[in-house]
C-alpha positions as CSV (number, residue, x, y, z in Angstrom):
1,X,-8.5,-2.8,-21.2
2,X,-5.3,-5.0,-20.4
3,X,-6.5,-8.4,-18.5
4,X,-3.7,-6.8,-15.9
5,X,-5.6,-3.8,-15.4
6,X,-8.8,-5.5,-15.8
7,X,-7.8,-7.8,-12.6
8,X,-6.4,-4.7,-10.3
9,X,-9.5,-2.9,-10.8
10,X,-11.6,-6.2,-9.6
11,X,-9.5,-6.8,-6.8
12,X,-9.7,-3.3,-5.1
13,X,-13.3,-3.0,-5.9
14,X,-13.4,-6.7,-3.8
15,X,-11.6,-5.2,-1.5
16,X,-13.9,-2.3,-1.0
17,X,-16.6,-4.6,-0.8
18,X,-15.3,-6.5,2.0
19,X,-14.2,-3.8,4.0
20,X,-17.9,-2.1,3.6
21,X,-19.1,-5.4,5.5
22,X,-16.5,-5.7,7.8
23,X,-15.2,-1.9,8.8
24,X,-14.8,-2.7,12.1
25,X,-12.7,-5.3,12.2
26,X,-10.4,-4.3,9.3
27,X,-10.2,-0.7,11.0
28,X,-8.3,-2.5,14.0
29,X,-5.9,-4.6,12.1
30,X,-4.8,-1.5,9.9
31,X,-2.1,0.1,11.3
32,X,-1.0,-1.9,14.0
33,X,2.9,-2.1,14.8
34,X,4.7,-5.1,13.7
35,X,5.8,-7.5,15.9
36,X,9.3,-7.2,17.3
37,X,12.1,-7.7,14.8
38,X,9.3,-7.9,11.6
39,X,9.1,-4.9,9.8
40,X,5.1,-4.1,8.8
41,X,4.2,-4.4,5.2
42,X,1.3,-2.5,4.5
43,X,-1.6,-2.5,0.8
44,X,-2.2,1.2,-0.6
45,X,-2.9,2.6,-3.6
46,X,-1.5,5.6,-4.7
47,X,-3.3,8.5,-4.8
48,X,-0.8,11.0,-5.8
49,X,3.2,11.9,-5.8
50,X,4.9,14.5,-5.0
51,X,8.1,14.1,-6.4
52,X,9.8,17.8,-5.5
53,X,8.4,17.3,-1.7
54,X,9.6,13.4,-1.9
55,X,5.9,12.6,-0.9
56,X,3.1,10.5,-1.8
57,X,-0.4,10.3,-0.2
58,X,-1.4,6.8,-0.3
59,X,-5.0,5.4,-0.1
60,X,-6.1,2.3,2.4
61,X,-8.3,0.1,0.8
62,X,-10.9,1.9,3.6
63,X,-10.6,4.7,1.8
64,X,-8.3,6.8,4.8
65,X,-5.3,8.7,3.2
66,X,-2.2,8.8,4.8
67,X,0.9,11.4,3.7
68,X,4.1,9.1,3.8
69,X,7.4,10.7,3.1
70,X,10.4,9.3,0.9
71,X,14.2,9.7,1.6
72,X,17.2,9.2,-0.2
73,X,17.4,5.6,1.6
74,X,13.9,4.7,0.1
75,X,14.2,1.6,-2.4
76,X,11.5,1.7,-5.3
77,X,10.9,-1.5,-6.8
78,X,8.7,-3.1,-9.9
79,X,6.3,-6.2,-9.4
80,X,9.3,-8.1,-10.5
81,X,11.3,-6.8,-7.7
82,X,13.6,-4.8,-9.7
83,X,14.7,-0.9,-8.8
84,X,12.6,1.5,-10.2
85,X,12.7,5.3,-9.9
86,X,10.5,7.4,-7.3
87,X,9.5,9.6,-10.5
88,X,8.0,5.9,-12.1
89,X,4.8,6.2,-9.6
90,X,1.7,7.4,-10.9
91,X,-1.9,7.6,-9.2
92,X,-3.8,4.6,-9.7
93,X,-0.5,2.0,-9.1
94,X,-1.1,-0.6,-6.1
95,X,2.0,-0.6,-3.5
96,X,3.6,-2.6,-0.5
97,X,5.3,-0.2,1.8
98,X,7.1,-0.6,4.5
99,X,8.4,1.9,7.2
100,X,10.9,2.3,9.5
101,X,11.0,5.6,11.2
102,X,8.9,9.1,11.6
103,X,9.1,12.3,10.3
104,X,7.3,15.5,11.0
105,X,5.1,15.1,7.7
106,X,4.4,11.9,8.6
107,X,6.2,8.3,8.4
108,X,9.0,7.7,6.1
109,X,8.9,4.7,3.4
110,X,11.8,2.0,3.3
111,X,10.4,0.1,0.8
112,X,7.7,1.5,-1.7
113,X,7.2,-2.0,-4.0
114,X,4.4,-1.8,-6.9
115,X,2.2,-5.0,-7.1
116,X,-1.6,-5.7,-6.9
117,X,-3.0,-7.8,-4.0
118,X,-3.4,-11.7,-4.7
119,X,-7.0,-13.0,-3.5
120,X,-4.7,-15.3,-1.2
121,X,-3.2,-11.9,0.5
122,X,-6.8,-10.0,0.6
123,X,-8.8,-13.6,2.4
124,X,-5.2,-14.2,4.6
125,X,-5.5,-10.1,5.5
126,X,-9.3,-9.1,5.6
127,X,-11.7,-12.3,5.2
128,X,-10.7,-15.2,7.3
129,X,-12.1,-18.5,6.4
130,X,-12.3,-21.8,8.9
């Protein structure tokens, strides 16, 4: 197994651990609007794409699905921030997404950005130290 790999899968399964010992108070942060003029930047993992529907249903770290749609204004970009193709996403990758608007199916994706979550990102999100 590739150290890369080997270093996504620790980091979601740390993930999972934290949020099993603090559901509660990671259940209120997820989800929340943005605060005016920021757009929200949300952690999910892909659980599959739909590429002839322009969906994918992405996973919380909480385990909660959520069916996002694409458009032909979404931007698809590599961990090195460079433009990838919707059809490049596979089950299993870790995302950034951010939103902008609604759709019937569900809310539609700006920005879907492939990259794992640091250990900075999961304590500055989900564990906070004093």
């Amino acid at each position: 197994m590739k150290l890369n790999q080997l270093t996504g899968k620790l980091l979601t399964l740390m993930v999972g651990v934290l949020l099993s010992q603090f559901p509660a108070t990671l259940l209120r942060a997820e989800g929340q609007a943005a605060p005016a003029g920021k757009t929200a930047v949300e952690f999910f993992i892909i659980s599959s794409v739909d590429v002839k529907q322009n969906q994918i249903v992405l996973k919380r770290p909480t385990e909660v699905t959520e069916l996002i749609q694409t458009s032909d204004k979404t931007k698809y970009l590599n961990e090195e921030g460079k433009s990838i193709q919707f059809a490049e996403l596979r089950a299993g990758d870790t995302v950034w997404v951010s939103f902008s608007g609604k759709a019937e199916g569900g809310r539609i994706a700006d920005v879907v950005r492939k990259g794992p979550m640091t250990t900075e990102e999961l304590h500055r999100r989900y564990v906070k130290f004093n």
